[in-house]
N, CA, C and O of each residue as an XYZ file, in Angstrom:
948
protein
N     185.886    173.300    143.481
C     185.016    174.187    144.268
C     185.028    175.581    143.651
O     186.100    176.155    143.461
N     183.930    176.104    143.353
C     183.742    177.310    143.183
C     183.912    178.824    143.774
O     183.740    178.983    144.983
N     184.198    179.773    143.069
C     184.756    180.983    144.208
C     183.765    180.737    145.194
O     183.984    180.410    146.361
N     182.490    180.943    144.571
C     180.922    181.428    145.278
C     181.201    180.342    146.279
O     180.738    180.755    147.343
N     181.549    179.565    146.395
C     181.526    178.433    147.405
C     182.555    178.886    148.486
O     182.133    179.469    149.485
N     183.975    178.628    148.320
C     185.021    179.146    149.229
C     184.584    180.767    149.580
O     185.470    181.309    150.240
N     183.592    181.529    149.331
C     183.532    182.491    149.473
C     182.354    182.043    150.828
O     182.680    182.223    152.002
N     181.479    181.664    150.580
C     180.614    181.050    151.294
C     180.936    180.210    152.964
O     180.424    180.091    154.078
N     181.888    179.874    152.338
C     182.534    178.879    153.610
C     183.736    179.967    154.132
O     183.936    180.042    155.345
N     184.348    180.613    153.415
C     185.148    181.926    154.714
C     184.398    182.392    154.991
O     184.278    181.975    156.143
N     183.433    183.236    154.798
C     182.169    183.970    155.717
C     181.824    182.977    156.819
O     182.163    183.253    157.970
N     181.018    181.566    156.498
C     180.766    180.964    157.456
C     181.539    180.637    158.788
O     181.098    180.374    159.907
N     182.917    180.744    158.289
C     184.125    180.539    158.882
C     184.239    181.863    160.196
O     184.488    181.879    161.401
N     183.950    182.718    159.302
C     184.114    184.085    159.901
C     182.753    184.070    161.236
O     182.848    184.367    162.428
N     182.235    183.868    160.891
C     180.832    183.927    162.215
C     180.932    182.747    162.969
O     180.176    182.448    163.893
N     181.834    182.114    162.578
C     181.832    181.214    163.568
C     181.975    181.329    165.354
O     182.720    182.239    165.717
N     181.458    180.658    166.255
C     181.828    181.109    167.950
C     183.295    181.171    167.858
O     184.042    180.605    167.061
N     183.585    182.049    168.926
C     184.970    182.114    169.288
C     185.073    181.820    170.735
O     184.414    182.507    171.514
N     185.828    180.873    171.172
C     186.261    180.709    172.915
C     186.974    181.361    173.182
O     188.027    181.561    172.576
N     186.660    181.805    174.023
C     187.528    183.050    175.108
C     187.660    182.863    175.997
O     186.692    182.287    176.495
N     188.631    183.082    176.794
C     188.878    182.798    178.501
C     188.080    183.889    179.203
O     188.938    184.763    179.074
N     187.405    184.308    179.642
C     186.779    185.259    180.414
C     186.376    185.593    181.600
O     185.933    186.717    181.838
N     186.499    184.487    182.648
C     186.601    184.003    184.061
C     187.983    183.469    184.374
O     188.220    182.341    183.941
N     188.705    183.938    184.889
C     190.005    183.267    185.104
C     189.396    182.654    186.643
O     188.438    182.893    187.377
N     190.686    181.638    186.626
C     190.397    180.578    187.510
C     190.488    181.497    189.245
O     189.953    180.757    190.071
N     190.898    182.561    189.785
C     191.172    183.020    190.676
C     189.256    183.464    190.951
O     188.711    183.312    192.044
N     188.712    183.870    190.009
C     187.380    184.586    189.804
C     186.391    183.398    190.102
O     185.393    183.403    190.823
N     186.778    182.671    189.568
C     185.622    181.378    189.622
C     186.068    180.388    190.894
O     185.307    179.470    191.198
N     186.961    180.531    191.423
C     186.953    179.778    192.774
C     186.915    180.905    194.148
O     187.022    180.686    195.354
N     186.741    182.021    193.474
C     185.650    183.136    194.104
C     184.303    183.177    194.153
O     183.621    183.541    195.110
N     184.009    182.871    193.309
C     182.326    182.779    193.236
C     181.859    181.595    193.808
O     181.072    181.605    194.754
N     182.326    180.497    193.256
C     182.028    179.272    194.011
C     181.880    179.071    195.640
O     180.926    178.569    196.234
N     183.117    179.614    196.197
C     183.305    179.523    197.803
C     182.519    180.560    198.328
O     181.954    180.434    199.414
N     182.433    181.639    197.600
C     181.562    182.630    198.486
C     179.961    181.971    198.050
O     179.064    182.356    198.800
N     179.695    181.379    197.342
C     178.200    180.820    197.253
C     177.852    179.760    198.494
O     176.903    179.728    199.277
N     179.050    178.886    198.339
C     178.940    177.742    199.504
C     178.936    178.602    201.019
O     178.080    178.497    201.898
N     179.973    179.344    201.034
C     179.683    180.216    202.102
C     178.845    181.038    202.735
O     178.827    181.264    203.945
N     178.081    181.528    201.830
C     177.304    182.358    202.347
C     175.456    181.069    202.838
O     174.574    181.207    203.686
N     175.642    180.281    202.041
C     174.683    179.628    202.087
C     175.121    178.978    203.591
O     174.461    179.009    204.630
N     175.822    178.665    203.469
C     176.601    177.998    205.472
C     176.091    179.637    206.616
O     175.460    179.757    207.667
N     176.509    180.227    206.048
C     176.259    181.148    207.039
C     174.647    181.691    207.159
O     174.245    182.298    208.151
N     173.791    181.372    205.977
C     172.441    181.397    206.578
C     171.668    180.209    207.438
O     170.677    180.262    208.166
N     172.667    178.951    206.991
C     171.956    177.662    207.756
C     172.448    177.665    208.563
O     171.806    176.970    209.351
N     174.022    178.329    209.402
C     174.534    177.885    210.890
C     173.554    179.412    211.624
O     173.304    179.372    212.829
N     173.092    180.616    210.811
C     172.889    181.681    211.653
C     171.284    181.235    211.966
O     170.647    181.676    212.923
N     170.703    180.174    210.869
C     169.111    179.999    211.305
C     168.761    179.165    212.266
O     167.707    179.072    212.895
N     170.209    178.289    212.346
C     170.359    176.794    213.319
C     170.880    177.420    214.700
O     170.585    176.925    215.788
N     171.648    178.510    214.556
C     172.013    179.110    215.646
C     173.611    178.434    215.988
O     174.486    178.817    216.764
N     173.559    177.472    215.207
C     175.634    177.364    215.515
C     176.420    178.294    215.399
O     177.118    178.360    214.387
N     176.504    179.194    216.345
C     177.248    180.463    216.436
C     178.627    180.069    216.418
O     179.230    181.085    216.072
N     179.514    179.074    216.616
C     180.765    179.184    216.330
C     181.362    179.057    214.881
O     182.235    179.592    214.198
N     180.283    177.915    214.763
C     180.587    178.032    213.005
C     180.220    179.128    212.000
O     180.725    179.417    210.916
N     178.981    179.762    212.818
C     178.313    181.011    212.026
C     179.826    182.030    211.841
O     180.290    182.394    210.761
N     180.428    182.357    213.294
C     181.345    183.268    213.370
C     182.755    182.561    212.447
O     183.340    183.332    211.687
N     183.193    181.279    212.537
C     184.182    180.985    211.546
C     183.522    181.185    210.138
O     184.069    182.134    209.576
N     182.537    180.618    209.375
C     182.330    181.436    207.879
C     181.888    182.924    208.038
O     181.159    183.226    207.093
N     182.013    183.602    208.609
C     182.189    184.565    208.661
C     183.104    185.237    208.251
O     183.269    185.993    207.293
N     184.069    184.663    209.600
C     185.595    185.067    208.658
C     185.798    184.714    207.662
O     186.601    185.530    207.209
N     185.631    184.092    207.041
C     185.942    183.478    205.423
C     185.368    184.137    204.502
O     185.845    184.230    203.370
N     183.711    184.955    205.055
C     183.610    185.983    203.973
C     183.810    187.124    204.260
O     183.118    188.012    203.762
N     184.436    187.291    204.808
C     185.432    188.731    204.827
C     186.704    188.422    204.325
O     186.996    189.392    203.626
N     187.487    187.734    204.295
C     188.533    187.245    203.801
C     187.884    187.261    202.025
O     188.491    187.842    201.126
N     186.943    186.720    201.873
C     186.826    186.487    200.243
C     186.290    187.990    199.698
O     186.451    188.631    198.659
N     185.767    188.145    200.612
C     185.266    190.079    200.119
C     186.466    191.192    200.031
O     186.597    192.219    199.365
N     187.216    190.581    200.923
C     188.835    191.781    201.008
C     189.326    191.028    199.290
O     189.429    191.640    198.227
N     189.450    190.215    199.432
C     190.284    189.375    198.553
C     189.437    189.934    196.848
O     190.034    190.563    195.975
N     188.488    189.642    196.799
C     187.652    190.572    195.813
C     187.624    191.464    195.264
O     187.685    191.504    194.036
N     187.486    192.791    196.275
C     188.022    193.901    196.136
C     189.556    194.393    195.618
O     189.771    195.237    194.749
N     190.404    193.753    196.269
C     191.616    193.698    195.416
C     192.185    193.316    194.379
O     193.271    193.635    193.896
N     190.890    192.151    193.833
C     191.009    191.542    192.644
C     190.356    192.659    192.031
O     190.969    193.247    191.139
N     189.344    193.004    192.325
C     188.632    193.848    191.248
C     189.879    195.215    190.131
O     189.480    195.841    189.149
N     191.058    195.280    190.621
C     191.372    195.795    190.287
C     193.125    195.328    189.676
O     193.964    196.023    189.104
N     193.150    194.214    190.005
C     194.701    193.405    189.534
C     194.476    192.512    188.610
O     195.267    192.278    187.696
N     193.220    191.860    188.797
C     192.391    190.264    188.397
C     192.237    190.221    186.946
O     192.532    191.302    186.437
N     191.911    189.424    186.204
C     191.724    189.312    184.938
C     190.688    190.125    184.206
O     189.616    190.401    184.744
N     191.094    190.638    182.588
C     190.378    191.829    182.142
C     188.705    191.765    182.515
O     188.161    192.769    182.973
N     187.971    190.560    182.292
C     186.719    190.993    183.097
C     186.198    190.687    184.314
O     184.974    190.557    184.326
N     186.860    190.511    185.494
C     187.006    190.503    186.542
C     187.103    192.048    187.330
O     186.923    192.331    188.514
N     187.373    192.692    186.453
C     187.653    194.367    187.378
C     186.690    194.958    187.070
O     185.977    194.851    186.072
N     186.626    195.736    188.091
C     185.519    196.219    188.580
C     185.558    197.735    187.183
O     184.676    198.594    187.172
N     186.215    197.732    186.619
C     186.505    198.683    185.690
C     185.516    198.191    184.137
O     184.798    198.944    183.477
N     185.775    196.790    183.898
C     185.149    196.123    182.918
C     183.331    196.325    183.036
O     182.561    196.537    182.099
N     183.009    196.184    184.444
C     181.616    196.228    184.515
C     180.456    196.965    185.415
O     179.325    196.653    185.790
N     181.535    198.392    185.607
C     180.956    199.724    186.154
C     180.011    200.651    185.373
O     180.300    201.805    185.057
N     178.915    200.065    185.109
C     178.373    200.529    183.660
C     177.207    201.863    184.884
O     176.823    201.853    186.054
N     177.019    203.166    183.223
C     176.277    204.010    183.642
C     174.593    204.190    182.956
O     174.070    204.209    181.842
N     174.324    204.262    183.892
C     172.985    204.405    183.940
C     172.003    204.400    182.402
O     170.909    203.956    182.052
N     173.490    205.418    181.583
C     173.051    204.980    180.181
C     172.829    203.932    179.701
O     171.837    203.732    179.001
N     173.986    202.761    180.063
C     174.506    201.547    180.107
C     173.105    200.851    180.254
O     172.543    200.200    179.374
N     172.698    201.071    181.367
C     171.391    200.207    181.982
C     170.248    200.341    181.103
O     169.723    199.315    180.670
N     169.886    201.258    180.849
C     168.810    201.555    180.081
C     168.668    200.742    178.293
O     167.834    200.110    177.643
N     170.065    201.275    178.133
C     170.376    200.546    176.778
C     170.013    199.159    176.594
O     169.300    198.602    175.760
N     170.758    198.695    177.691
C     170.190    196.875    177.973
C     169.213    196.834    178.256
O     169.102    195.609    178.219
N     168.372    197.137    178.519
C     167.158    197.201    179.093
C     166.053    197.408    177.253
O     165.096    196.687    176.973
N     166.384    198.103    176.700
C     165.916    198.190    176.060
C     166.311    197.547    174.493
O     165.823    197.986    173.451
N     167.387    196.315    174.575
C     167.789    195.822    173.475
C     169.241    196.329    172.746
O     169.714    195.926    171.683
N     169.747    197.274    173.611
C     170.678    198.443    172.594
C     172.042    197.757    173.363
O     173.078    198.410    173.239
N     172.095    196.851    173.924
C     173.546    197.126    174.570
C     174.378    196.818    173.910
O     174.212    196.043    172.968
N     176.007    197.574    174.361
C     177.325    197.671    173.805
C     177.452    195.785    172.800
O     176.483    195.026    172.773
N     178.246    195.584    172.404
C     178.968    193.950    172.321
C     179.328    193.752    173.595
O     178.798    192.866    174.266
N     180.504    194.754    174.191
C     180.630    194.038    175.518
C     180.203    193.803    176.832
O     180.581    193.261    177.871
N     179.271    194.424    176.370
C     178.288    194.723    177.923
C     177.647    193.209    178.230
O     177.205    192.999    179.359
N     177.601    192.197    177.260
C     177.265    190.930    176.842
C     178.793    189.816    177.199
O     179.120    188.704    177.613
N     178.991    190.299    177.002
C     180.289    189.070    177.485
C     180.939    188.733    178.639
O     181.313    187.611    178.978
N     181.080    190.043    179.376
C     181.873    189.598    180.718
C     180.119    189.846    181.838
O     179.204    189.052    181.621
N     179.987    190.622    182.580
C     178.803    190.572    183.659
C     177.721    191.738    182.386
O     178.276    192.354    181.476
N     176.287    191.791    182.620
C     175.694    192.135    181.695
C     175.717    193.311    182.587
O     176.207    193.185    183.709
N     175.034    194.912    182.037
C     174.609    195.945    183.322
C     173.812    195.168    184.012
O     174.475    195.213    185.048
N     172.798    194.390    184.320
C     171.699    194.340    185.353
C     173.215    193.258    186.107
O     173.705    193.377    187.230
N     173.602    192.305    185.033
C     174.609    191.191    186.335
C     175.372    192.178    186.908
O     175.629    191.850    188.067
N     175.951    193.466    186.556
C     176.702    193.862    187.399
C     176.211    194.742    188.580
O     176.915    194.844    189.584
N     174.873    195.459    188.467
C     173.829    195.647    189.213
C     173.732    194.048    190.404
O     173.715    194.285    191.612
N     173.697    193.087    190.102
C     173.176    192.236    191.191
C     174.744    192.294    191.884
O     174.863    192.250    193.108
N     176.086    192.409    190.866
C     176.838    191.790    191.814
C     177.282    192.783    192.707
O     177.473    192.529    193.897
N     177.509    194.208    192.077
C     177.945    194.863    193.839
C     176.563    195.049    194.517
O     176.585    195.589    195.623
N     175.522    194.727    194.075
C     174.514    194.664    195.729
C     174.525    193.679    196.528
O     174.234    193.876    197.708
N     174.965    192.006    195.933
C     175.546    191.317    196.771
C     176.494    191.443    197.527
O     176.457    190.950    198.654
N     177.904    192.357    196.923
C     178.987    192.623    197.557
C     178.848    193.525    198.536
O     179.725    193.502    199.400
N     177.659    194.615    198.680
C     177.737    195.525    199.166
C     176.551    194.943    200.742
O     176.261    195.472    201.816
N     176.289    194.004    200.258
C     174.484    194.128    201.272
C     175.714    192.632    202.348
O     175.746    192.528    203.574
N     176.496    191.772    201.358
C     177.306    190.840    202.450
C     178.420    191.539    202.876
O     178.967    191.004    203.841
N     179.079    192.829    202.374
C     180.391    193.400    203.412
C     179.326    194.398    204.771
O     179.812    194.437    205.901
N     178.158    195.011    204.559
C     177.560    195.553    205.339
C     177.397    194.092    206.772
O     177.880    194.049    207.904
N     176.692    193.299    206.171
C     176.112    192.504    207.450
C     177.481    191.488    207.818
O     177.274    190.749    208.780
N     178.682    191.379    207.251
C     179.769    191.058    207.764
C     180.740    192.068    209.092
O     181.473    191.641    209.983
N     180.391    193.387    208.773
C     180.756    194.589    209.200
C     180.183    194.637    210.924
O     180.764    194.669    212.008
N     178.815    194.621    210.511
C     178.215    194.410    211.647
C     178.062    193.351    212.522
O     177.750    193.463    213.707
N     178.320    192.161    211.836
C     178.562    190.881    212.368
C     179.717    191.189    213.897
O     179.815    190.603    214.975
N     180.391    192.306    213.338
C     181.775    191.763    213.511
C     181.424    192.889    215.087
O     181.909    192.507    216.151
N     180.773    193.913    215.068
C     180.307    194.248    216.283
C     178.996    194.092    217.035
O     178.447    194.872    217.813
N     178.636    192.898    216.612
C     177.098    192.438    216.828
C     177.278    191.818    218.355
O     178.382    191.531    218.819
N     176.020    191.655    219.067
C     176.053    191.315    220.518
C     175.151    190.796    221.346
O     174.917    191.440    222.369
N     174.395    189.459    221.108
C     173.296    188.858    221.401
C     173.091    188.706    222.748
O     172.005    188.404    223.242
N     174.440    188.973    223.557
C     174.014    189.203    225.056
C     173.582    187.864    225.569
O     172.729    187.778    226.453
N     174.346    186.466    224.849
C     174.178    185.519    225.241
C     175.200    184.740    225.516
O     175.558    184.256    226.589
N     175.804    184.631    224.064
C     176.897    183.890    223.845
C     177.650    184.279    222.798
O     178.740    183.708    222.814
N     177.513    184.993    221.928
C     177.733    185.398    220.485
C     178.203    186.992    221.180
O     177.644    187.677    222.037
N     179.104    187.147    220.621
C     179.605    188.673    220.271
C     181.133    188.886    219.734
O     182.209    188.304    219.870
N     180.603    190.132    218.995
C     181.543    189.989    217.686
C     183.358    190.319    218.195
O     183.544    190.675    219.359
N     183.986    190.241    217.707
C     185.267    190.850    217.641
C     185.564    191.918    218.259
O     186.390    192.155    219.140
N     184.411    192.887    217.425
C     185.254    194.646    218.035
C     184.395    195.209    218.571
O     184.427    196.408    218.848
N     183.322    194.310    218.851
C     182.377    194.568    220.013
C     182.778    195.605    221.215
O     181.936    196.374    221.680
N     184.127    195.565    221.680
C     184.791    196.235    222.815
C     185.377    197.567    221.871
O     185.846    198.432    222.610
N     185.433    197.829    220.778
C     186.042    198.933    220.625
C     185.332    200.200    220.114
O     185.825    201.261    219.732
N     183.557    199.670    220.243
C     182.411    200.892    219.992
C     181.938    200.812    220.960
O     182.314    200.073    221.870
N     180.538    201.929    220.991
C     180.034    202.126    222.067
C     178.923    201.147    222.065
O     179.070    200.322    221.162
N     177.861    200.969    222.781
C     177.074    200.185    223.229
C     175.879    200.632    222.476
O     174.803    200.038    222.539
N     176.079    201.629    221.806
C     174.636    202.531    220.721
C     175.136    201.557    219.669
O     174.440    200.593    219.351
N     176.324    201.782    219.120
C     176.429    201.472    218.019
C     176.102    199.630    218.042
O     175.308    199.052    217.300
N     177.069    198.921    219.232
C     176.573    197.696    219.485
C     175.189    196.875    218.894
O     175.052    195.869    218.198
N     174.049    198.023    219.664
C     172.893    198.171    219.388
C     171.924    198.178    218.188
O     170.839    197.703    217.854
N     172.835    198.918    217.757
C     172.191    198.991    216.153
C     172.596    197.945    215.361
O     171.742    197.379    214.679
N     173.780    197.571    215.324
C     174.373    196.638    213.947
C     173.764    195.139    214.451
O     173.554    194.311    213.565
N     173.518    194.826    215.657
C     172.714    193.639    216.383
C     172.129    193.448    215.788
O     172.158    192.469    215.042
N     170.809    194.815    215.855
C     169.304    194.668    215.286
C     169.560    194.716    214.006
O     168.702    194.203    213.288
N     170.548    195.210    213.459
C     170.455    195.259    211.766
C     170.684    193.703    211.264
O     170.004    193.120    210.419
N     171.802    193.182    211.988
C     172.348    192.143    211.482
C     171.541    190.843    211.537
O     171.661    189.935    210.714
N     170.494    190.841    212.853
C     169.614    189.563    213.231
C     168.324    189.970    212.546
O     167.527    189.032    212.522
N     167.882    191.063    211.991
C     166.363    191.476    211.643
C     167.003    191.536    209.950
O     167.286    190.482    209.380
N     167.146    192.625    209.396
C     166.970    193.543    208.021
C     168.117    192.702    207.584
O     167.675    191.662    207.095
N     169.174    192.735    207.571
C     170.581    192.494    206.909
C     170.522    190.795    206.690
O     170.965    190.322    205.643
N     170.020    190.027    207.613
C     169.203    188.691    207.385
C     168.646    188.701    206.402
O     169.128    188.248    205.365
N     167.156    189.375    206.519
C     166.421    189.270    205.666
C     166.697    189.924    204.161
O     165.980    189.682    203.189
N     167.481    190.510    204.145
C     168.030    191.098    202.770
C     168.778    189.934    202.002
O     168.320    189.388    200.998
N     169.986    189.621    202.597
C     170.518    188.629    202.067
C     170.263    187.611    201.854
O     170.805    186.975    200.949
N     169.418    187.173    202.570
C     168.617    185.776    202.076
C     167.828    186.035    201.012
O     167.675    185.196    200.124
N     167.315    187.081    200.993
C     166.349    187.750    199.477
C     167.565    188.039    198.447
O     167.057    187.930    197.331
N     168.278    188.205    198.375
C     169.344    188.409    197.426
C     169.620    187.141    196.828
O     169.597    186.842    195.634
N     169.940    186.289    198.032
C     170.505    184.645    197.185
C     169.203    184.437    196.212
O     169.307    184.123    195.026
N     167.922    184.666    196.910
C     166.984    183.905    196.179
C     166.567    184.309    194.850
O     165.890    183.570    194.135
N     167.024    185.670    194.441
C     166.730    186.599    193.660
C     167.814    186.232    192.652
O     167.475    185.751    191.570
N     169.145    186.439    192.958
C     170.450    185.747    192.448
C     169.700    184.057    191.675
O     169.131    184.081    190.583
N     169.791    183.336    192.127
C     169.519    182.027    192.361
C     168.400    181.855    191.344
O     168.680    181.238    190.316
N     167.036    182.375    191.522
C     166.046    182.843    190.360
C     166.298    183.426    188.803
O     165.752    183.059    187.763
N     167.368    184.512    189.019
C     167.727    185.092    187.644
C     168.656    184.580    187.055
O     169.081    185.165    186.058
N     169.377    183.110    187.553
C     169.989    182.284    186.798
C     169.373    181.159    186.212
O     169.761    180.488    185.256
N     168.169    181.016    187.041
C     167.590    179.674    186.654
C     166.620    180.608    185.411
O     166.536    179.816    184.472
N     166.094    181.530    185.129
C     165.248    182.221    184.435
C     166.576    182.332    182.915
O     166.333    181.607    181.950
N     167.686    183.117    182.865
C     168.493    182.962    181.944
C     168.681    181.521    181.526
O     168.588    181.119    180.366
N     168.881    180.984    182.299
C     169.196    179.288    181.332
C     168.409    178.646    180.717
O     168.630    178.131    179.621
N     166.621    178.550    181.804
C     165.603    178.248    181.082
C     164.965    178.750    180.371
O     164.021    178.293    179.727
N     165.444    179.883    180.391
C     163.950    180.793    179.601
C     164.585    181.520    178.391
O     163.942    181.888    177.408
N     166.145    181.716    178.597
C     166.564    182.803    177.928
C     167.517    182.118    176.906
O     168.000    182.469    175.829
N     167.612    180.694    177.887
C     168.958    179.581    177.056
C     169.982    180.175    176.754
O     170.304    180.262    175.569
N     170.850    180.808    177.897
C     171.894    181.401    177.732
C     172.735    180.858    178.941
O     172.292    180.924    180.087
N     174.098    180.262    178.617
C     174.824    179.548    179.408
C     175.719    180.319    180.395
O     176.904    180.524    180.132
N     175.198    180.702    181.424
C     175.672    181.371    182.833
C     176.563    180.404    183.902
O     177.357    180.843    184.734
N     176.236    178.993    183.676
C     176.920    178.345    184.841
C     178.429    177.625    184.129
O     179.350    177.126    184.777
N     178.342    177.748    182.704
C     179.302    176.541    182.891
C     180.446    177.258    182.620
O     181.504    176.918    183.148
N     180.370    178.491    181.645
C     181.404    179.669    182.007
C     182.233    179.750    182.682
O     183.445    179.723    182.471
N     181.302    179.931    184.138
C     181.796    180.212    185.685
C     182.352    178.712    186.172
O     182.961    178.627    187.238
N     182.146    177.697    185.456
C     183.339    176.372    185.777
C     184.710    176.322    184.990
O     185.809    176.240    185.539
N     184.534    176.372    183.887
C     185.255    176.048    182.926
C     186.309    177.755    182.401
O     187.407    177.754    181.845
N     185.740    178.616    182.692
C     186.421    180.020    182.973
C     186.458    180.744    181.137
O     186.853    181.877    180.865
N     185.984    179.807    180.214
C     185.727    180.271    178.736
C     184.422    180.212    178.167
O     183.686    179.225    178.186
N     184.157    181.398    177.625
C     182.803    181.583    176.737
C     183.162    181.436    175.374
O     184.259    181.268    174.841
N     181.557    181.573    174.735
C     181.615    181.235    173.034
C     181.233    182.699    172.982
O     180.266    183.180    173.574
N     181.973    183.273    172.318
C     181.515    184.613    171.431
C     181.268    184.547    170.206
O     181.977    184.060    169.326
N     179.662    185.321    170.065
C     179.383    185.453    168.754
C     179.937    185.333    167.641
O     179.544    184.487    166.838
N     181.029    186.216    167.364
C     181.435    186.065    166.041
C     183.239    186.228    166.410
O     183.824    186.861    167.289
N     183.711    185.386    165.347
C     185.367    185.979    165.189
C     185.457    187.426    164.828
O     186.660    187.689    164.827
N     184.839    188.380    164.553
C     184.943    189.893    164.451
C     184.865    190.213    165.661
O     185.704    191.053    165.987
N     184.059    189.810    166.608
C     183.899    190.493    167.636
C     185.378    191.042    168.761
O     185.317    191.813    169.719
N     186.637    190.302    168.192
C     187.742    191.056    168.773
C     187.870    190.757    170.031
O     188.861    191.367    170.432
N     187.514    190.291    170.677
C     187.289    189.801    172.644
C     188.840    189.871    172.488
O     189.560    189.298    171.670
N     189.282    191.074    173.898
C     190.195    190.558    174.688
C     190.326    189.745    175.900
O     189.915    190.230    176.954
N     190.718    188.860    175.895
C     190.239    187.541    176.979
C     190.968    188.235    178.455
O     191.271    189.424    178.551
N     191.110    187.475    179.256
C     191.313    187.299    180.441
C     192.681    186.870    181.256
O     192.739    185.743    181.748
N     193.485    187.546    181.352
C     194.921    186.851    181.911
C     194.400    185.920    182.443
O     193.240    186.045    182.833
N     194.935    184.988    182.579
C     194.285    184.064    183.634
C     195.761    182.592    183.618
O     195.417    181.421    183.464
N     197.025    182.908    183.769
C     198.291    181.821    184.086
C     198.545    181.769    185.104
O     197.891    182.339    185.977
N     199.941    180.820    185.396
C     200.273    180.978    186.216
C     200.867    182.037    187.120
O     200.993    181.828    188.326
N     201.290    183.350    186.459
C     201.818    184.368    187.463
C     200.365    185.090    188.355
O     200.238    185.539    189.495
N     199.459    184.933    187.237
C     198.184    185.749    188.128
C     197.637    185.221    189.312
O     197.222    185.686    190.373
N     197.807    183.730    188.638
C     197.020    182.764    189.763
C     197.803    182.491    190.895
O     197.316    182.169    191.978
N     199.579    182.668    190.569
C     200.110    183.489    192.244
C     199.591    184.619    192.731
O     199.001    184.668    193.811
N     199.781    185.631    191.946
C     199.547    186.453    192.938
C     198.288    186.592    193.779
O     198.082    187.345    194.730
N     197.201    185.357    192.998
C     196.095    185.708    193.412
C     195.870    184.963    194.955
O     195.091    185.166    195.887
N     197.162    183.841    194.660
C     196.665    183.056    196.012
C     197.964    184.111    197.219
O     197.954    183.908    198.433
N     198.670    184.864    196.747
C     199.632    185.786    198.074
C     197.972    186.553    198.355
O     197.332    186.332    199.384
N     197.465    187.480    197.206
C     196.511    188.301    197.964
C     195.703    187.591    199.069
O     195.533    187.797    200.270
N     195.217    186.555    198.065
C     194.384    186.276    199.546
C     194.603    185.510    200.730
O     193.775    185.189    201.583
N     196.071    185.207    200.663
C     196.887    184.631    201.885
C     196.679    186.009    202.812
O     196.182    186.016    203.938
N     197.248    187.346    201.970
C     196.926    188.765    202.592
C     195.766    188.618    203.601
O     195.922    188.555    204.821
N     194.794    188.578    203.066
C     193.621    188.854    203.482
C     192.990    188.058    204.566
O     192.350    188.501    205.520
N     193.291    186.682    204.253
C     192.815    185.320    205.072
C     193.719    185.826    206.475
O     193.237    185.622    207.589
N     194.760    186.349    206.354
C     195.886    187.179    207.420
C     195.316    187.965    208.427
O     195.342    188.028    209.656
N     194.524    188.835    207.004
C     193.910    190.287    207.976
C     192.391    189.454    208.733
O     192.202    190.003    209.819
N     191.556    188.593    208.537
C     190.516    188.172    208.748
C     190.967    187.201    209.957
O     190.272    187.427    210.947
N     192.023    186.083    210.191
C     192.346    185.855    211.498
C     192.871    186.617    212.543
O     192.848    186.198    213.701
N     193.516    188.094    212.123
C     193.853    189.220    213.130
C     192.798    189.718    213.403
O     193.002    190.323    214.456
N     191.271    189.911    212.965
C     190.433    190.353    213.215
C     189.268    189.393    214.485
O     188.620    189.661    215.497
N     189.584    188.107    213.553
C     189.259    187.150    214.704
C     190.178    187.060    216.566
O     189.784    187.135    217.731
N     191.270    186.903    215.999
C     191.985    186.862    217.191
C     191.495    187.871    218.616
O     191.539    187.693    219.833
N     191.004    189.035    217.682
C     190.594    190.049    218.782
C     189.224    189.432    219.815
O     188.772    190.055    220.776
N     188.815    188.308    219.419
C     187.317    187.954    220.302
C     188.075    187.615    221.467
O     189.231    187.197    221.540
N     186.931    187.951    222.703
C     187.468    187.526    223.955
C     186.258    186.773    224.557
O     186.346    186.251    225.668
């Protein structure tokens, strides 16, 4: 074999994909349950099974506390630090320019969808939780505001905060099926399997803790949390 040849084949070598862990397993059986969940909680809140509506409820508050605390213990692109991008950030992608890593863990626009999901389901969980249909349904801490406030998070939670979040899944739900088909870029199996292919072996990726010590602590946190979300329940009368 010729230099020109072995020279040929280490380069090729060199661009080759690289697997990376980049979803650790604590992250992806986050995403999963809060998908199943939230989808339960639009079919028990449209069916009107208010007991079950109010038990996944608790469960996404429990996975939203649990989240939040990951965002900042959890594996390198799991924190909320990895994919707090600025406005520069956005534009750049938007226009073809983005970082290497702005591509590997959540893109700016994915991280754009994901705290408006996080933010539009801890709002109508919030209010859930002092909501008051004056039938049969009322929330937790219903007794520890006033009857204005009662008032408002009701109408927010059965009118706007409904209709938001159900526009979110569908929007969510759309811009994955649009990346896979249109863009042929592999978004779902990532989020099973918890490793991506990166472009090139230069590209340097630091992967993702993702063993066994993390994946304790990840199940104490959200033992934490699943804790704080039945003390919150307990309060219904």
């Amino acid at each position: 074999m010729t230099d020109t040849s072995v020279a040929a084949l280490q380069a090729a070598a060199s661009d080759a994909p690289v697997r990376a862990r980049i979803w650790d397993l604590p992250t992806r059986v986050f995403h999963w349950a809060l998908s199943a969940t939230v989808v339960g909680l639009i079919a028990t809140g449209l069916a009107g099974i208010m007991e079950w509506h109010f038990r996944l409820g608790y469960t996404v508050l429990a996975l939203l506390l649990f989240r939040l605390l990951w965002g900042f213990v959890g594996g390198r692109w799991s924190r909320f630090a990895s994919f707090f991008y600025g406005p520069g950030s956005v534009v750049a992608y938007l226009r073809g320019r983005a970082h290497p890593d702005h591509v590997i863990g959540h893109t700016p626009l994915g991280a754009l969808s994901v705290f408006a999901v996080l933010t539009v389901l801890a709002v109508q969980v919030a209010t859930g939780l002092v909501a008051d249909d004056e039938i049969s349904a009322a929330g937790p801490l219903t007794r520890f505001v006033s009857g204005e406030v009662v008032s408002l998070a009701t109408g927010w939670h059965k009118a706007q905060g409904k209709t938001i979040v159900i526009a979110l899944v569908s929007l969510h739900v759309l811009a994955v099926l649009f990346y896979v088909l249109v863009k042929r870029h592999r978004l779902v199996r990532p989020m099973v399997s918890g490793d991506k292919l990166i472009a090139s072996a230069r590209s340097q990726v630091a992967p993702s803790r993702d063993d066994a010590a993390s994946r304790g602590l990840a199940l104490v946190l959200f033992a934490v949390c699943a804790g704080a979300a039945y003390w919150i329940a307990s309060l219904r009368v």
